[in-house]
N, CA, C and O of each residue as an XYZ file, in Angstrom:
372
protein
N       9.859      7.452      2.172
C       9.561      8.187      3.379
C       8.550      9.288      3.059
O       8.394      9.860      1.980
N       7.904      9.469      4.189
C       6.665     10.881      4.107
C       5.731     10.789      5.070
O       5.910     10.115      6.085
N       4.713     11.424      4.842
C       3.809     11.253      5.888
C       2.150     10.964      4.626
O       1.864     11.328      3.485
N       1.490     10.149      5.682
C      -0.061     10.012      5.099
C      -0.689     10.203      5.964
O      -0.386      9.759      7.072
N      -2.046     11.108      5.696
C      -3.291     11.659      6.597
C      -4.043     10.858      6.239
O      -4.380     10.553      5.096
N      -4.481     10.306      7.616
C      -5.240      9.125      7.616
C      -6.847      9.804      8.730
O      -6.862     10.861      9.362
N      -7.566      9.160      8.667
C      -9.080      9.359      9.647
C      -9.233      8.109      9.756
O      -9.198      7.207      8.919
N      -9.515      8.126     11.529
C     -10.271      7.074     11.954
C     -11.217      6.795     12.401
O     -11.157      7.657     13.278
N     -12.520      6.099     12.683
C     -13.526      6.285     13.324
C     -14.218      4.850     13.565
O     -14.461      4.103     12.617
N     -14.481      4.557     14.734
C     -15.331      3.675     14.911
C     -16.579      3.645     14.804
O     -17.057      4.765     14.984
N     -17.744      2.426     14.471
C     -19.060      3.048     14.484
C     -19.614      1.502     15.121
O     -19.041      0.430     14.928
N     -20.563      1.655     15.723
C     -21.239      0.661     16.330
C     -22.870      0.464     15.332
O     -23.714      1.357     15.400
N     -23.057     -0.526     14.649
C     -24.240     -0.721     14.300
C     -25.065     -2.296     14.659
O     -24.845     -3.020     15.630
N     -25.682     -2.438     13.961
C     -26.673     -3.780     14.982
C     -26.268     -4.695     14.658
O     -26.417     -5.496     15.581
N     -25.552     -5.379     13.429
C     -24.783     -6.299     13.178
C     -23.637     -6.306     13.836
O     -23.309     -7.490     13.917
N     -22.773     -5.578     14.398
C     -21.537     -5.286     15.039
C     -20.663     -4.638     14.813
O     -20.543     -4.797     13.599
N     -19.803     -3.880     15.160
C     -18.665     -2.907     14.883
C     -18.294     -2.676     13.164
O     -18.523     -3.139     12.047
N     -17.729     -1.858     13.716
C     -16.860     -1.407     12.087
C     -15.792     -0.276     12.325
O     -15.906      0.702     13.064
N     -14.902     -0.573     11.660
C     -13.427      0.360     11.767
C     -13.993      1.330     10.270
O     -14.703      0.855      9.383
N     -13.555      2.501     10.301
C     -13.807      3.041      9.159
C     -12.427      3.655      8.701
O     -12.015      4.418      9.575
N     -11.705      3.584      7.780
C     -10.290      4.148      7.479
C     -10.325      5.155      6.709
O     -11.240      4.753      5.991
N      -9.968      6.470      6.146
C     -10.205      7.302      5.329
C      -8.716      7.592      5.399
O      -7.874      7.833      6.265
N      -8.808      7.414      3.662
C      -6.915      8.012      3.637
C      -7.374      9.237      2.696
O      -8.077      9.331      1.690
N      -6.597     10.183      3.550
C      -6.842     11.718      2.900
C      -5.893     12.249      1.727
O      -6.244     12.434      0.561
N      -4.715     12.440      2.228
C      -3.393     12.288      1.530
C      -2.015     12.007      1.594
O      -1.684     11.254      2.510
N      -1.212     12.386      0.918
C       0.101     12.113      1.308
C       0.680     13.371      0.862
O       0.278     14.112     -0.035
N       1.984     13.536      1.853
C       2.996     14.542      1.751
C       3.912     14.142      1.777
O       4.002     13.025      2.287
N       5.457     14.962      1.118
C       6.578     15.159      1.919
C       7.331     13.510      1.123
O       8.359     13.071      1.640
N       6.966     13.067      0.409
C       7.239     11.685     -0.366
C       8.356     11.988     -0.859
O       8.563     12.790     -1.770
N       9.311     11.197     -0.127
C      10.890     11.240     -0.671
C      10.513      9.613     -1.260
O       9.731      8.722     -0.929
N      11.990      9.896     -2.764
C      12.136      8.699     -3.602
C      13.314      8.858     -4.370
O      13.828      9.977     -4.399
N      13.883      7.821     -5.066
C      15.117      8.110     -5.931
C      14.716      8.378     -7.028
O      14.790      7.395     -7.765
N      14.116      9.692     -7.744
C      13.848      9.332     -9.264
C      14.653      9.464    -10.159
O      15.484     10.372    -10.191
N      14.536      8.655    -10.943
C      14.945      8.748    -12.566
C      15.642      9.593    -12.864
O      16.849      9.651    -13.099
N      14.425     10.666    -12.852
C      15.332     12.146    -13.362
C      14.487     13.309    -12.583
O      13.472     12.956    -11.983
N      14.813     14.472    -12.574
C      14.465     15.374    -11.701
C      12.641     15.329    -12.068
O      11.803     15.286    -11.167
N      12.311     15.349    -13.479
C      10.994     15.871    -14.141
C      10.541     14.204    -14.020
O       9.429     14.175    -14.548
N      10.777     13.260    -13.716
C       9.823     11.721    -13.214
C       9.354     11.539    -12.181
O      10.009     11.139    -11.218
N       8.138     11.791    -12.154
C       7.245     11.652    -11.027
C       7.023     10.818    -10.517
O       7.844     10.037    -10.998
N       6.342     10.144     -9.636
C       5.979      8.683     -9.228
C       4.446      8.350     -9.459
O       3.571      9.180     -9.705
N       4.308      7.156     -9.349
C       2.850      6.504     -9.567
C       2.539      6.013     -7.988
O       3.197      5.060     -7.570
N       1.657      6.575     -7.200
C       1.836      6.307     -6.087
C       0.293      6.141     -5.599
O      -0.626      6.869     -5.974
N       0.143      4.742     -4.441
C      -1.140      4.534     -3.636
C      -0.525      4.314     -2.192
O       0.641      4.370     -1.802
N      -1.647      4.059     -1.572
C      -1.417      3.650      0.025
C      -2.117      1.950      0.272
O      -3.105      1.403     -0.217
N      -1.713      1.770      0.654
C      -1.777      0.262      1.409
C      -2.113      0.127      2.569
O      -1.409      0.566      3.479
N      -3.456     -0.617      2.824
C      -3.856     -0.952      4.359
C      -3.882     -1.956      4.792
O      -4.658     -2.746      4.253
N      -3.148     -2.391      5.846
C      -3.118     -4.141      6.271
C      -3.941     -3.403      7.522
O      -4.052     -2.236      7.897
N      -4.476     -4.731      7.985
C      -5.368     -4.832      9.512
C      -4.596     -6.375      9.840
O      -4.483     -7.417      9.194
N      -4.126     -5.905     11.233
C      -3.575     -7.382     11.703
C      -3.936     -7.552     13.007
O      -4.310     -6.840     13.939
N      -3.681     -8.883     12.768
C      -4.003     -9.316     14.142
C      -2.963     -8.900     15.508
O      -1.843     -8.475     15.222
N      -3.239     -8.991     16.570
C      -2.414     -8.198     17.219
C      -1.610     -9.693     18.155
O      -0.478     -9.728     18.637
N      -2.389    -10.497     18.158
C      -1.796    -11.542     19.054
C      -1.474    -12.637     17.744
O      -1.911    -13.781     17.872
N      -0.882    -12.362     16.773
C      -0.702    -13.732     16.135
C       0.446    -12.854     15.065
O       1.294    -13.481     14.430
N       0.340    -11.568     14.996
C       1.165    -10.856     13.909
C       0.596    -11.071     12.738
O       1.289    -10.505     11.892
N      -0.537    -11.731     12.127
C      -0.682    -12.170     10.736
C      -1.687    -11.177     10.326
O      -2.621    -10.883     11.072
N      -1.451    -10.411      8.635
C      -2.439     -9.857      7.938
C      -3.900    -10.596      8.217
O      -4.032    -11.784      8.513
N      -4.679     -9.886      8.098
C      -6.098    -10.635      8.317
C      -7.058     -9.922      6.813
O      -7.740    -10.600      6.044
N      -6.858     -8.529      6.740
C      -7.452     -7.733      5.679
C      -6.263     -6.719      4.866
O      -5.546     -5.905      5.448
N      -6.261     -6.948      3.651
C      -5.714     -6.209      3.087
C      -6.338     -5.460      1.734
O      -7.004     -5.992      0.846
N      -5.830     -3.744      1.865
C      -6.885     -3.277      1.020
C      -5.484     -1.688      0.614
O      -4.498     -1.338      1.262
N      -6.078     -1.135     -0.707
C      -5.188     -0.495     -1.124
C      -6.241      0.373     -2.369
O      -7.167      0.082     -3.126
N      -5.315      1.743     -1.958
C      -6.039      2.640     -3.179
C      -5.657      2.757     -4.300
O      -4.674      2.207     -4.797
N      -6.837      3.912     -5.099
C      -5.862      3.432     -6.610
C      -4.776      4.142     -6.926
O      -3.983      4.632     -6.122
N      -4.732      4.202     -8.112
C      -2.803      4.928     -8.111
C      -3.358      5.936     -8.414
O      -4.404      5.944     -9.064
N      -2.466      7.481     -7.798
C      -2.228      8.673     -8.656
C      -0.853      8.936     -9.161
O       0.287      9.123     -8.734
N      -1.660      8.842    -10.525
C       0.097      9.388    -11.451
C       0.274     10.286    -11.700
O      -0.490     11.161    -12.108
N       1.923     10.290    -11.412
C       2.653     11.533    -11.641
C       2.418     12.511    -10.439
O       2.251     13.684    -10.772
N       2.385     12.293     -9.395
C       2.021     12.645     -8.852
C       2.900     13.014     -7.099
O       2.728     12.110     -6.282
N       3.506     13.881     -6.746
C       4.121     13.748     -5.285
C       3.292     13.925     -4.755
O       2.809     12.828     -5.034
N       2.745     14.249     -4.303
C       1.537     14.774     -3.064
C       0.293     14.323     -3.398
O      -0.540     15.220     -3.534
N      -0.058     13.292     -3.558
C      -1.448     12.946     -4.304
C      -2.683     13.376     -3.019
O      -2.348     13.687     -1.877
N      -3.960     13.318     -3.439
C      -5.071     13.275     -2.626
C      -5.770     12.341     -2.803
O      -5.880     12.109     -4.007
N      -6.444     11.509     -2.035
C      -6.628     10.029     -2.386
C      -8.329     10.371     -2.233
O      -9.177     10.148     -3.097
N      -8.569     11.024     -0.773
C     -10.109     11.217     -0.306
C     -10.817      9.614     -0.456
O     -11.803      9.446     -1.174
N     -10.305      8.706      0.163
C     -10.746      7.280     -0.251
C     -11.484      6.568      1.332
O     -10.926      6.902      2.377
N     -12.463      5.809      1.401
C     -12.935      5.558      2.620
C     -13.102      3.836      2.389
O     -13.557      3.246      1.409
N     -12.579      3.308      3.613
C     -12.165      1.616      3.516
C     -13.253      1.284      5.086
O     -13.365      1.930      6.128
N     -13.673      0.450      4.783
C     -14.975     -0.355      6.045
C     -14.592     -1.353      5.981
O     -14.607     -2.047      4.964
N     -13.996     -1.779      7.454
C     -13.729     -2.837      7.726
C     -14.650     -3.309      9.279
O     -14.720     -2.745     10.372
N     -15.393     -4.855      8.642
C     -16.524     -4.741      9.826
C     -15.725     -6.019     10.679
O     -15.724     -7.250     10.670
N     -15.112     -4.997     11.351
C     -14.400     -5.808     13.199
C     -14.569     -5.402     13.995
O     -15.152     -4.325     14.124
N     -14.067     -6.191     15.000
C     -14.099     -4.766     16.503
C     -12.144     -4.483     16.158
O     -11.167     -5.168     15.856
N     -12.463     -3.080     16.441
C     -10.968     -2.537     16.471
C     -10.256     -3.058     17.841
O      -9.295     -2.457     18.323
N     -10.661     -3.911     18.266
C     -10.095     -4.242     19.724
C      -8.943     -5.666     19.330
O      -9.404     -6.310     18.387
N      -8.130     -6.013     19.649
C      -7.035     -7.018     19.024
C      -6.644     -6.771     17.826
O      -5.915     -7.611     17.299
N      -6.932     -5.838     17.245
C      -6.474     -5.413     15.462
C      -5.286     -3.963     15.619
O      -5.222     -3.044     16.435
N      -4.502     -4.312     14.466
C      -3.464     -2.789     14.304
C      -3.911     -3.023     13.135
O      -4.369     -3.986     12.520
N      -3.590     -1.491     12.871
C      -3.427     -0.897     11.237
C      -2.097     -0.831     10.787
O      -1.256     -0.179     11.407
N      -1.783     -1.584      9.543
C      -0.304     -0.997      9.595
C      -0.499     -0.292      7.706
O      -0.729     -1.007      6.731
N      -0.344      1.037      7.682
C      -0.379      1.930      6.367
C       1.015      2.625      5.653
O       1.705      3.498      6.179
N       1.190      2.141      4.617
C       2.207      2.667      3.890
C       1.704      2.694      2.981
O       0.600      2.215      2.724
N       2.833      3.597      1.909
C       2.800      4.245      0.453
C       3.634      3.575     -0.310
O       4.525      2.967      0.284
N       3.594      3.496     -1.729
C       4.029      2.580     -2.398
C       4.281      3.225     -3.437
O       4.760      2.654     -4.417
């Protein structure tokens, strides 16, 4: 459980759309550890799905920060669709 700061933005160029994803960071990351002083190795995960079929279509993921609760990722993902029939679905790992 926690929260991730995410940015979104659409952009229109001459080839056609693009979703732009920016994962900023994460907070607030509850976990069972080990021991009080074991940190976690932690990224975020981006599926793009389809909205009328339920199925992954793109999947993309940052790199790990270790040791880390609160990492800052500052990571930017381009995905060239129209955001129109697509969800994002983002978790931490």
């Amino acid at each position: 459980m926690g929260e991730i700061k995410i940015a979104l933005k659409k952009e229109m160029k001459t080839d056609g759309e693009q979703l732009i994803v920016e994962i900023l960071q994460c907070r607030n990351i509850t976990y069972k550890f080990k021991s009080p002083d074991h940190l976690p190795d932690l990224y975020v995960k981006i599926y793009v799905m389809n909205i009328s079929t339920q199925k992954k279509v793109i999947k993309k993921k940052t790199r790990v920060c270790r040791h880390d609760r609160e990492p800052s990722f500052n990571e930017t993902f381009r995905f060239s669709l129209s955001p129109a029939g697509h969800s994002l679905q983002v978790t931490h790992t």
